[in-house]
One Martini backbone bead per residue (centre of mass of N, CA, C, O) as a GRO file, in nm:
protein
  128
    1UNK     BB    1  -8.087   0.901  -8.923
    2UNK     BB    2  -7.795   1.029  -8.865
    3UNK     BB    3  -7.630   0.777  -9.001
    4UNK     BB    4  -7.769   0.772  -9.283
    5UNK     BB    5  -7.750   1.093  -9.370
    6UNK     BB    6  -7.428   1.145  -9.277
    7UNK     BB    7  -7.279   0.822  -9.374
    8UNK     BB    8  -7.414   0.645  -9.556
    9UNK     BB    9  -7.538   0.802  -9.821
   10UNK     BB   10  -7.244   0.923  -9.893
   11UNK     BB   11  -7.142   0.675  -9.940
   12UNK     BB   12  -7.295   0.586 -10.119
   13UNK     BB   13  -7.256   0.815 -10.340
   14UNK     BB   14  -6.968   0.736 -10.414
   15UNK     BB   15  -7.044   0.469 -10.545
   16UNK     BB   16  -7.331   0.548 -10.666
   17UNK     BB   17  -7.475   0.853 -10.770
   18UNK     BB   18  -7.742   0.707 -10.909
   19UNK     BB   19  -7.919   0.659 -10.670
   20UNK     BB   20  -8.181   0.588 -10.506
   21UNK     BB   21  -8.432   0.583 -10.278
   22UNK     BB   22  -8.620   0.458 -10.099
   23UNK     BB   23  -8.874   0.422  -9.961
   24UNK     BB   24  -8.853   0.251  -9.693
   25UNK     BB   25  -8.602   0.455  -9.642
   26UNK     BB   26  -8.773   0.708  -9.589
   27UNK     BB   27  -8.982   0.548  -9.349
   28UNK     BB   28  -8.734   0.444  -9.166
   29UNK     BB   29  -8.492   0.694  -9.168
   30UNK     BB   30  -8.735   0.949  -9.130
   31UNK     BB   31  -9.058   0.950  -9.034
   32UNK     BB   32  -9.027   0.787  -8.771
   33UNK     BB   33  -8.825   0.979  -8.615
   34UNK     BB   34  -9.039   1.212  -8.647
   35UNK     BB   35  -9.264   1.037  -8.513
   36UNK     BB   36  -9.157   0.987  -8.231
   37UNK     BB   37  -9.075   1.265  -8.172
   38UNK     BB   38  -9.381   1.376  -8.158
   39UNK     BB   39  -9.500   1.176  -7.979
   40UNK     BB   40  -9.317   1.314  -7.729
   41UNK     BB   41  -9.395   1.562  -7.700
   42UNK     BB   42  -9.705   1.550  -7.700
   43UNK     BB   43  -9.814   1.280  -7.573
   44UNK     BB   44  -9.602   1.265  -7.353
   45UNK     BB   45  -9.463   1.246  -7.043
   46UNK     BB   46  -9.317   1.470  -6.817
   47UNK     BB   47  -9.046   1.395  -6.615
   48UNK     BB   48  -8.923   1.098  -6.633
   49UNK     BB   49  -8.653   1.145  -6.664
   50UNK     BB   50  -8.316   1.050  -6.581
   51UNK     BB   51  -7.993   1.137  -6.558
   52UNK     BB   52  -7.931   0.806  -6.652
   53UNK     BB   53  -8.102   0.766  -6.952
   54UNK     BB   54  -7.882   0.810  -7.148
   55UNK     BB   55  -7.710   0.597  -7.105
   56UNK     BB   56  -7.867   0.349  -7.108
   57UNK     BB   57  -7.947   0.421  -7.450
   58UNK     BB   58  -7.730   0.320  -7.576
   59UNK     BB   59  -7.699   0.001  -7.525
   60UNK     BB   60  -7.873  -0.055  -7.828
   61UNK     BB   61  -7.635   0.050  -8.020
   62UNK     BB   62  -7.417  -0.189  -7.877
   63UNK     BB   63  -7.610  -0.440  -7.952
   64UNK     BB   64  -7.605  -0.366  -8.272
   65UNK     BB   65  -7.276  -0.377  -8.316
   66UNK     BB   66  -7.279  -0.712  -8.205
   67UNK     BB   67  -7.441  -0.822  -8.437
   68UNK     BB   68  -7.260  -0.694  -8.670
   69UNK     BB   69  -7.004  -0.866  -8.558
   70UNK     BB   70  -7.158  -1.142  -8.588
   71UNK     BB   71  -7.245  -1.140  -8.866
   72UNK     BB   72  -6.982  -1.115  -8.992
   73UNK     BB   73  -6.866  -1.426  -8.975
   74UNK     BB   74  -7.081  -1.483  -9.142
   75UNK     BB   75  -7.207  -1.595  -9.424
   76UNK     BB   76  -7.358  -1.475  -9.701
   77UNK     BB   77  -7.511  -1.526  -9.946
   78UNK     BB   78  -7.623  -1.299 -10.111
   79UNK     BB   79  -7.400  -1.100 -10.038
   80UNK     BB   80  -7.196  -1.276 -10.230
   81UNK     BB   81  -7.366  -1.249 -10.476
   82UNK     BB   82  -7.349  -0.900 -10.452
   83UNK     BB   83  -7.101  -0.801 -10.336
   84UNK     BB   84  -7.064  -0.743 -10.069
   85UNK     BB   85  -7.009  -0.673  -9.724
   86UNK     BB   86  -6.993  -0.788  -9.468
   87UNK     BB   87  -7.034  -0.531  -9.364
   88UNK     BB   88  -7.317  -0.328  -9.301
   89UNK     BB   89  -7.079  -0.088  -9.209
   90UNK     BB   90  -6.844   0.085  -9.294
   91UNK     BB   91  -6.754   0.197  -9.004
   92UNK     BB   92  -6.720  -0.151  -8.901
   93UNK     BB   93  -6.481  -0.222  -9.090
   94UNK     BB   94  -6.212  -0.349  -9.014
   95UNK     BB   95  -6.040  -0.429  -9.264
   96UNK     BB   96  -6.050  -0.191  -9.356
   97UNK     BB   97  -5.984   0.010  -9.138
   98UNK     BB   98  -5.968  -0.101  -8.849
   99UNK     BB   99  -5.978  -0.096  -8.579
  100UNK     BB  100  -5.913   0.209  -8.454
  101UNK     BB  101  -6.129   0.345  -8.618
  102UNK     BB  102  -6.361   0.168  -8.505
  103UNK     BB  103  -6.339   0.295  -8.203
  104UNK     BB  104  -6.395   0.558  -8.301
  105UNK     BB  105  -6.636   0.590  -8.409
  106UNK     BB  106  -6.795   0.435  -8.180
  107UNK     BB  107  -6.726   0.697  -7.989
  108UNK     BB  108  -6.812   0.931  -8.158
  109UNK     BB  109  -7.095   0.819  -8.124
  110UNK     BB  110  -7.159   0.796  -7.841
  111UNK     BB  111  -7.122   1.099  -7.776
  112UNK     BB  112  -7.353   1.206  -7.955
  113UNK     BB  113  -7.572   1.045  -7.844
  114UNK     BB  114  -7.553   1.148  -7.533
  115UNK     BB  115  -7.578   1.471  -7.639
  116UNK     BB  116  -7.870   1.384  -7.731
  117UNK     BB  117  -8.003   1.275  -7.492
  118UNK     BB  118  -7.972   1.522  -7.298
  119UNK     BB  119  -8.128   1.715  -7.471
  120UNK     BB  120  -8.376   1.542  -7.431
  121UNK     BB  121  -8.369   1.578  -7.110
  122UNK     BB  122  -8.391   1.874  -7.082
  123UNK     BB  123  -8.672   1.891  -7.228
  124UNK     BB  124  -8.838   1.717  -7.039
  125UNK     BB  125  -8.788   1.902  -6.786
  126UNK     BB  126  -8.954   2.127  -6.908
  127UNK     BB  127  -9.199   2.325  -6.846
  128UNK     BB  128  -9.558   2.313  -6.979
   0.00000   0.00000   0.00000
């Protein structure tokens, strides 16, 4: 949802300002991370993460970056029909930004989601 809002749809909306956010796209982009978040204050047993469980969670972000770096190599017809960009992140993207962008963009988001991880292990921790 965070990299969606802040900045997937800016960068969208500089190419294109009049388009519209999909159905699809904000059940997926925003309601169902807000039903996760209610779902484990609400449901779930607390006080069962471990100290190292948010570095752990970082995991499934490097190995979504590594699929998006796989698929980036292969030719998509679809992609080229619509004149799409190979990387289907922008902030991903080596050709235009770099290297050294794509792997600072890569650590700036590793940091915060990190310290995001932390702020959920806080919460969990707290005697309700």
């Amino acid at each position: 949802m965070i990299v969606y809002h802040f900045i997937l749809i800016p960068y969208a909306l500089r190419i294109n300002p009049y388009q519209n956010l999909k159905f699809s796209d904000i059940i997926f982009h925003y309601i169902m991370p807000f039903l996760t978040l209610f779902d484990w204050i609400l449901f779930d047993e607390k006080k069962k993460f471990t100290w190292y469980d948010p570095l752990l969670w970082i995991m499934l972000p490097y190995l979504y970056v590594a699929i998006v770096f796989i698929q980036a190599q292969y030719e998509v017809l679809d992609r080229i029909a619509n004149h799409m960009n190979r990387y289907i992140y922008i902030f991903l993207d080596i050709g235009s930004l770099g290297l050294l962008s794509v792997i600072s963009n890569i650590l700036g988001l590793t940091v915060f989601f990190i310290i995001i991880g932390y702020l959920i292990y806080g919460l969990d921790q707290i005697k309700v």
